[in-house]
mmCIF file of the C-alpha atoms, coordinates in Angstrom:
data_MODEL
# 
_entry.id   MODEL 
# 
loop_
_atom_site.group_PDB 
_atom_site.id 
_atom_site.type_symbol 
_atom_site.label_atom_id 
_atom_site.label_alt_id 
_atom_site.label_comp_id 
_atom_site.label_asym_id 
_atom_site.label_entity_id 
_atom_site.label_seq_id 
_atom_site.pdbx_PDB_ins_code 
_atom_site.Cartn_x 
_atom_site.Cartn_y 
_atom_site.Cartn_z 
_atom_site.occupancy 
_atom_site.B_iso_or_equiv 
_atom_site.pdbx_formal_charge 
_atom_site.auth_seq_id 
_atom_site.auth_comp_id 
_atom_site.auth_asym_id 
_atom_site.auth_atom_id 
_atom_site.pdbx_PDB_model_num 
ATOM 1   C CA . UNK A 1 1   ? 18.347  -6.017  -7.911  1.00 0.00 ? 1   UNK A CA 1 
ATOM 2   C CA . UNK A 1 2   ? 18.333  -3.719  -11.044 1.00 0.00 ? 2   UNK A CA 1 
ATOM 3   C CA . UNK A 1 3   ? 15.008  -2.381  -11.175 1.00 0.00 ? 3   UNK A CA 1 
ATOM 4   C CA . UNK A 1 4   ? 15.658  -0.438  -14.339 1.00 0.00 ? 4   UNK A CA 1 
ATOM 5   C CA . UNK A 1 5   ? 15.798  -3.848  -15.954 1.00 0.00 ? 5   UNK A CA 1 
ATOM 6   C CA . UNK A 1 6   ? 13.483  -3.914  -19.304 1.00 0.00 ? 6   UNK A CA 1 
ATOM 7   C CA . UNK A 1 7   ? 11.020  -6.614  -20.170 1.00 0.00 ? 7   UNK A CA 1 
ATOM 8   C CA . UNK A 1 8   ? 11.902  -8.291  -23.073 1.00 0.00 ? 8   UNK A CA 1 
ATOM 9   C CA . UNK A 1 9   ? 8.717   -7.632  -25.246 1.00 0.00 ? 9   UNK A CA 1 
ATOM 10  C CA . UNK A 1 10  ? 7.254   -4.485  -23.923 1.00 0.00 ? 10  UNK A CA 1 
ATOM 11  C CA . UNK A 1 11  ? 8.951   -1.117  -22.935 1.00 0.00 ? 11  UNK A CA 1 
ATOM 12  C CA . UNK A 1 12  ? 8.718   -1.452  -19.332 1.00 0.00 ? 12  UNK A CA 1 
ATOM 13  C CA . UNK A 1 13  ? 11.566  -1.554  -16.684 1.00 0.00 ? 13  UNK A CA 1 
ATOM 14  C CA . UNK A 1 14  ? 10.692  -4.180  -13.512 1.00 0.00 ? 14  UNK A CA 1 
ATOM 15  C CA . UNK A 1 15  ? 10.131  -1.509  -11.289 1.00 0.00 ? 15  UNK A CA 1 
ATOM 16  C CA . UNK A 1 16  ? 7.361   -0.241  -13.147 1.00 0.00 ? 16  UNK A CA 1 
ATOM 17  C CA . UNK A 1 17  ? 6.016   -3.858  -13.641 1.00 0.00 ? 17  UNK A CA 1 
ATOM 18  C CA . UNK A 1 18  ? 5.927   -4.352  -10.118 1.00 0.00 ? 18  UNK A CA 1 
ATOM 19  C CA . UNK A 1 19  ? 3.793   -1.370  -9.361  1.00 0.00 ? 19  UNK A CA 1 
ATOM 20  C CA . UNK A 1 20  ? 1.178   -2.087  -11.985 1.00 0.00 ? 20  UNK A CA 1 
ATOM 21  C CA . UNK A 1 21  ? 1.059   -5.930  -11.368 1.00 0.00 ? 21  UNK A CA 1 
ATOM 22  C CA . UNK A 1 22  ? -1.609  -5.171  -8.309  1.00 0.00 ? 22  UNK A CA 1 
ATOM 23  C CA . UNK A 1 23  ? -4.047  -3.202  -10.729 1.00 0.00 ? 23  UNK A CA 1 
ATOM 24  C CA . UNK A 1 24  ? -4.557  -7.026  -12.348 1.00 0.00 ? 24  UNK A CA 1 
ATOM 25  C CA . UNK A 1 25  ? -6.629  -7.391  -8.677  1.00 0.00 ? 25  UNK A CA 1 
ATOM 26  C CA . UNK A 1 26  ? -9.510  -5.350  -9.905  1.00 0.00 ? 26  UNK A CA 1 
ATOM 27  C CA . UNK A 1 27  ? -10.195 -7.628  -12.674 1.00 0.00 ? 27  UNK A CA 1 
ATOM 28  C CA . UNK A 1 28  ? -8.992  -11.360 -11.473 1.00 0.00 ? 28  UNK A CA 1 
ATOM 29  C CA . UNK A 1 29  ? -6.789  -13.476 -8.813  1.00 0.00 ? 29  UNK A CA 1 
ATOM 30  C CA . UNK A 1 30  ? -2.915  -13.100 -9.694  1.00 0.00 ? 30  UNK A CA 1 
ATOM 31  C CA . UNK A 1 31  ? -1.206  -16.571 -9.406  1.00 0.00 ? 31  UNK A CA 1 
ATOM 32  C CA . UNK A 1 32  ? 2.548   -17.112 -8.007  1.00 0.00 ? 32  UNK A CA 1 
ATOM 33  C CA . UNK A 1 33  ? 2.979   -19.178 -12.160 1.00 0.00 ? 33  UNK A CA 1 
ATOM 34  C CA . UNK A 1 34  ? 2.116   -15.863 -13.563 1.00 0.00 ? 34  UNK A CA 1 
ATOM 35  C CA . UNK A 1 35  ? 5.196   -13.879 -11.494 1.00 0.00 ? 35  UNK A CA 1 
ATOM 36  C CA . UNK A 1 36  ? 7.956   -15.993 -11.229 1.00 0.00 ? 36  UNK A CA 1 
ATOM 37  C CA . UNK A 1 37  ? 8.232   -16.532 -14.663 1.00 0.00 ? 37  UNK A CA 1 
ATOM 38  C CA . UNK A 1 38  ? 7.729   -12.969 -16.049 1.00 0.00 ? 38  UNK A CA 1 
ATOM 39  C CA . UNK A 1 39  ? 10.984  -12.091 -13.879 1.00 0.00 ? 39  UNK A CA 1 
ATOM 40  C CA . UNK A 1 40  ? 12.811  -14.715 -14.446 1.00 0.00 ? 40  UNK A CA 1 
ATOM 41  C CA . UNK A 1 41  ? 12.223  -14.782 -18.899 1.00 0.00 ? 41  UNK A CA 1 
ATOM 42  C CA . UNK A 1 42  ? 10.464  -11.492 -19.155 1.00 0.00 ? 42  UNK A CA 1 
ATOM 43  C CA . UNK A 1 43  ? 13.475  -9.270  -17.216 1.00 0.00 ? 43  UNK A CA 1 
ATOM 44  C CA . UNK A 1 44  ? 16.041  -12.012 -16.742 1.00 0.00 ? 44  UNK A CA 1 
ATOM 45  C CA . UNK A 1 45  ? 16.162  -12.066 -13.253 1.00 0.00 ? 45  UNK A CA 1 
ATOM 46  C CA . UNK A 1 46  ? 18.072  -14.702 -11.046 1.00 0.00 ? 46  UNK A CA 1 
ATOM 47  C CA . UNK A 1 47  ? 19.174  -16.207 -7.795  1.00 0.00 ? 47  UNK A CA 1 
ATOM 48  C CA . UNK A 1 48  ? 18.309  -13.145 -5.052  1.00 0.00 ? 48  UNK A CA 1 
ATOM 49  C CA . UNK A 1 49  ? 16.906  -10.685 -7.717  1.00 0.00 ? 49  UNK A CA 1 
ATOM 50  C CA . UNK A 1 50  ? 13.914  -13.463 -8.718  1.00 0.00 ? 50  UNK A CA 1 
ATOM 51  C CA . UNK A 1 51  ? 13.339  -13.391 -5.177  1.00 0.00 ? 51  UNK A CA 1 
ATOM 52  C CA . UNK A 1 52  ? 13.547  -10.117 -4.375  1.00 0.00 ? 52  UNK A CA 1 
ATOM 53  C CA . UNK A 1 53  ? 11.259  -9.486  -7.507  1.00 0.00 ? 53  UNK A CA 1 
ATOM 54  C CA . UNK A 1 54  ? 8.856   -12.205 -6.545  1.00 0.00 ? 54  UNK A CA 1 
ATOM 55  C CA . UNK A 1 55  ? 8.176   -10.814 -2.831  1.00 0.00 ? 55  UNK A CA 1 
ATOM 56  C CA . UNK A 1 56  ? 7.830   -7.253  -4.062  1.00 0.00 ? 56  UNK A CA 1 
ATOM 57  C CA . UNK A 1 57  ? 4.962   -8.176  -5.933  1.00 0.00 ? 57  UNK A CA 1 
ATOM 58  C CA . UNK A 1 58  ? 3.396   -9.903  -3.582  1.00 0.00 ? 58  UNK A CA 1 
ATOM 59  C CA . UNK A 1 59  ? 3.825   -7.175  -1.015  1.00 0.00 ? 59  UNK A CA 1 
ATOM 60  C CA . UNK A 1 60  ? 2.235   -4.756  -3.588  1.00 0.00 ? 60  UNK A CA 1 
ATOM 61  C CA . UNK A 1 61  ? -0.673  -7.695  -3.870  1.00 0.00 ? 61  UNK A CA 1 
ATOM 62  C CA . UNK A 1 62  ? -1.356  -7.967  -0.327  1.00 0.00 ? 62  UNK A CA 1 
ATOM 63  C CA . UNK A 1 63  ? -1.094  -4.576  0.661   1.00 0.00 ? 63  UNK A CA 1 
ATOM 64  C CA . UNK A 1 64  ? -4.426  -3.782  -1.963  1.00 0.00 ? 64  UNK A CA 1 
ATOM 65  C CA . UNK A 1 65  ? -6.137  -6.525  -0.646  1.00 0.00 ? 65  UNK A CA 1 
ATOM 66  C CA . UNK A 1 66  ? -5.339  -9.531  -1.864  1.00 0.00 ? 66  UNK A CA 1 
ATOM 67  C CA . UNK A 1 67  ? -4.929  -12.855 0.131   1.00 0.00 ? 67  UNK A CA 1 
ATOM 68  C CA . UNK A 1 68  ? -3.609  -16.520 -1.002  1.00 0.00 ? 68  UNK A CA 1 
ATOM 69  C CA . UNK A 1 69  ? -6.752  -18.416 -2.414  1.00 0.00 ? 69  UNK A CA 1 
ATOM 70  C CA . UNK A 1 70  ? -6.765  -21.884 -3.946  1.00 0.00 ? 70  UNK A CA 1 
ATOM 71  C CA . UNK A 1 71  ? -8.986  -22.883 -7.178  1.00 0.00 ? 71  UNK A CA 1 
ATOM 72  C CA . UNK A 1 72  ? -11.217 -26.023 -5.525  1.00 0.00 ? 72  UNK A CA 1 
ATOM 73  C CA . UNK A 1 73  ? -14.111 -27.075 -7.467  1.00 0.00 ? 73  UNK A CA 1 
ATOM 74  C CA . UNK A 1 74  ? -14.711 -24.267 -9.955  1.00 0.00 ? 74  UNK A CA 1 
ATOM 75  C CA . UNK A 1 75  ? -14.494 -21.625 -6.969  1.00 0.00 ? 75  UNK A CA 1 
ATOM 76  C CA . UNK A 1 76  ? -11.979 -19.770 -5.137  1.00 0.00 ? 76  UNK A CA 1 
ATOM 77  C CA . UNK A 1 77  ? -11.179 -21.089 -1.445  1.00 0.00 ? 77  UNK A CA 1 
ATOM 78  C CA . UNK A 1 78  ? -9.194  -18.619 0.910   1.00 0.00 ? 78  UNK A CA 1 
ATOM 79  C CA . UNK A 1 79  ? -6.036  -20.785 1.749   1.00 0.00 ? 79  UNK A CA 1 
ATOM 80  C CA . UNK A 1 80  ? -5.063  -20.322 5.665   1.00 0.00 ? 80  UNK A CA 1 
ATOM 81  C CA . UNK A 1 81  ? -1.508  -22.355 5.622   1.00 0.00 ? 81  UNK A CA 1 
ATOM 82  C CA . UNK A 1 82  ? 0.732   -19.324 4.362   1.00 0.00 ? 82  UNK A CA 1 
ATOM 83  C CA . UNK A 1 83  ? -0.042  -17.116 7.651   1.00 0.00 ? 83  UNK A CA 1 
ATOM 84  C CA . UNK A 1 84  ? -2.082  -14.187 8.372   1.00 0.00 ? 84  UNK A CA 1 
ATOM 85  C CA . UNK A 1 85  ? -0.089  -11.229 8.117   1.00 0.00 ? 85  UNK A CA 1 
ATOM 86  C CA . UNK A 1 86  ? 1.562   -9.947  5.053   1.00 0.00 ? 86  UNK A CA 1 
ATOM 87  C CA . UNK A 1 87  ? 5.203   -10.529 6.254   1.00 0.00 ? 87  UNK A CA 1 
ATOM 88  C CA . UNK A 1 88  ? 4.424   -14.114 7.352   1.00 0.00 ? 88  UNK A CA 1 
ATOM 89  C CA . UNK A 1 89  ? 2.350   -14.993 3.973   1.00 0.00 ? 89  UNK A CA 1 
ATOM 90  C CA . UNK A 1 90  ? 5.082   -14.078 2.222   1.00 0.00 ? 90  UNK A CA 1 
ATOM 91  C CA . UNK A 1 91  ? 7.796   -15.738 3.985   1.00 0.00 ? 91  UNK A CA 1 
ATOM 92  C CA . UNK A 1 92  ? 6.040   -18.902 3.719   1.00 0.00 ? 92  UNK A CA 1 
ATOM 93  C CA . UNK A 1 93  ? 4.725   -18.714 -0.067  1.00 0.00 ? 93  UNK A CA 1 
ATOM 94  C CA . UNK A 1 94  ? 8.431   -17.671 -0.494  1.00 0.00 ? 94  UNK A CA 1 
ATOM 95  C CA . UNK A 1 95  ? 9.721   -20.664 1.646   1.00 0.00 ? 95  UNK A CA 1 
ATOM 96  C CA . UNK A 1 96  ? 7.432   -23.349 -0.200  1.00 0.00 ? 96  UNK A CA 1 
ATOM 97  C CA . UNK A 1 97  ? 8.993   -21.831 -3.534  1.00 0.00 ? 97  UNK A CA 1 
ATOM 98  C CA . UNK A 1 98  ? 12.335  -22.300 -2.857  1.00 0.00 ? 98  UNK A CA 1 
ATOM 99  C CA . UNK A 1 99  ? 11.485  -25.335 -1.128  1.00 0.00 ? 99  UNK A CA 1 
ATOM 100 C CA . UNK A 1 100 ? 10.952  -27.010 -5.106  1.00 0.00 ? 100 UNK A CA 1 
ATOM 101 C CA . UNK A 1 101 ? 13.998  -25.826 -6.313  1.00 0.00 ? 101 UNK A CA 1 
ATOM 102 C CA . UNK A 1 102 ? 12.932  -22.145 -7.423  1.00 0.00 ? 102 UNK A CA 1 
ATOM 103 C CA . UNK A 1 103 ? 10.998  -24.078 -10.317 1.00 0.00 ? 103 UNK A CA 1 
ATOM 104 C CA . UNK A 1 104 ? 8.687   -22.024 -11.985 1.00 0.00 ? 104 UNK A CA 1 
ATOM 105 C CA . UNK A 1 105 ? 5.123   -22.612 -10.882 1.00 0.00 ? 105 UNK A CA 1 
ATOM 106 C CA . UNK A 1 106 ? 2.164   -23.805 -12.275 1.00 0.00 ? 106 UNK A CA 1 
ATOM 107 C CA . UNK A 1 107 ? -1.226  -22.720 -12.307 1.00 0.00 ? 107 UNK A CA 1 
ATOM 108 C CA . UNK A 1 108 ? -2.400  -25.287 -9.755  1.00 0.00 ? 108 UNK A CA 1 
ATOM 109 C CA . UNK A 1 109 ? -0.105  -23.178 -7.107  1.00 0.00 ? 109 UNK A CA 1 
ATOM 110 C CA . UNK A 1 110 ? -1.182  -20.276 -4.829  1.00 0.00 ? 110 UNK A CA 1 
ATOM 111 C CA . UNK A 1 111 ? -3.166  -17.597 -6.356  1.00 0.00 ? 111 UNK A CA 1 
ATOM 112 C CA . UNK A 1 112 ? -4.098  -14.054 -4.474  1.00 0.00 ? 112 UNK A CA 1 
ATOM 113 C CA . UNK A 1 113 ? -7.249  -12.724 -5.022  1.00 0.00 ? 113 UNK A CA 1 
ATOM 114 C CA . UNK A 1 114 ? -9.392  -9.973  -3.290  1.00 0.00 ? 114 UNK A CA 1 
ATOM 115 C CA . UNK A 1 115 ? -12.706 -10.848 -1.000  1.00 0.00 ? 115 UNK A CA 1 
ATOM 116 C CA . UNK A 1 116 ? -14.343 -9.303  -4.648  1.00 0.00 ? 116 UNK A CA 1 
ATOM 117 C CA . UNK A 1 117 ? -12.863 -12.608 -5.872  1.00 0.00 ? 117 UNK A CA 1 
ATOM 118 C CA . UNK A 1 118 ? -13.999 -15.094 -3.320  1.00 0.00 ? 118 UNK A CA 1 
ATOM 119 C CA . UNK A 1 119 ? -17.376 -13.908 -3.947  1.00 0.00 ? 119 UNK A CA 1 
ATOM 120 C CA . UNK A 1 120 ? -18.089 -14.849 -7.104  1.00 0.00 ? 120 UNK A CA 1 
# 
């Protein structure tokens, strides 16, 4: 994985995408549509890199807080069936991907979101 890369649009290598990408926390839920596809179009990632992009991210989600979460009913729901521990979550959010043909996602797929999140 190159993670000098640069997006296509903005003057930012994937490395430095990947660290901000967890300050989007403070002000909504990331979902797995909005990733996948800005490292696969945005950087023009591939194969292992899109998935080595994809769970870098969403170690740098879950490490500041974030958890899977479903949109049910105008709310957020926590969603229990990707695991409890960050390794596991990923490994099975990664699995289900890759499990549809490393499509890219749409927004009715797993979001992470903070308890600030749930809350509301």
């Amino acid at each position: 994985m190159d993670w000098n890369k640069r997006h296509r649009s903005h003057e930012i290598s994937a490395a430095e995408w990947v660290a901000l990408a967890p300050n989007e926390l403070d002000v909504d839920a990331v979902g797995l549509w909005q990733i996948i596809p800005v490292g696969r179009h945005e950087f023009g990632l591939d194969g292992e890199d899109i998935e080595t992009f994809t769970r870098t991210v969403l170690k740098g989600l879950l490490a500041k807080g974030a958890s899977p979460i479903t949109g049910r009913d105008k709310i957020w729901v926590a969603e229990q069936k990707y695991g409890t521990g960050p390794e596991e979550i990923i490994e099975t959010v990664v699995k289900v991907w890759l499990s549809k043909g490393m499509r890219d996602p749409d927004i009715g797929d797993v979001w992470f979101g903070t308890t600030a999140v749930l809350e509301e």
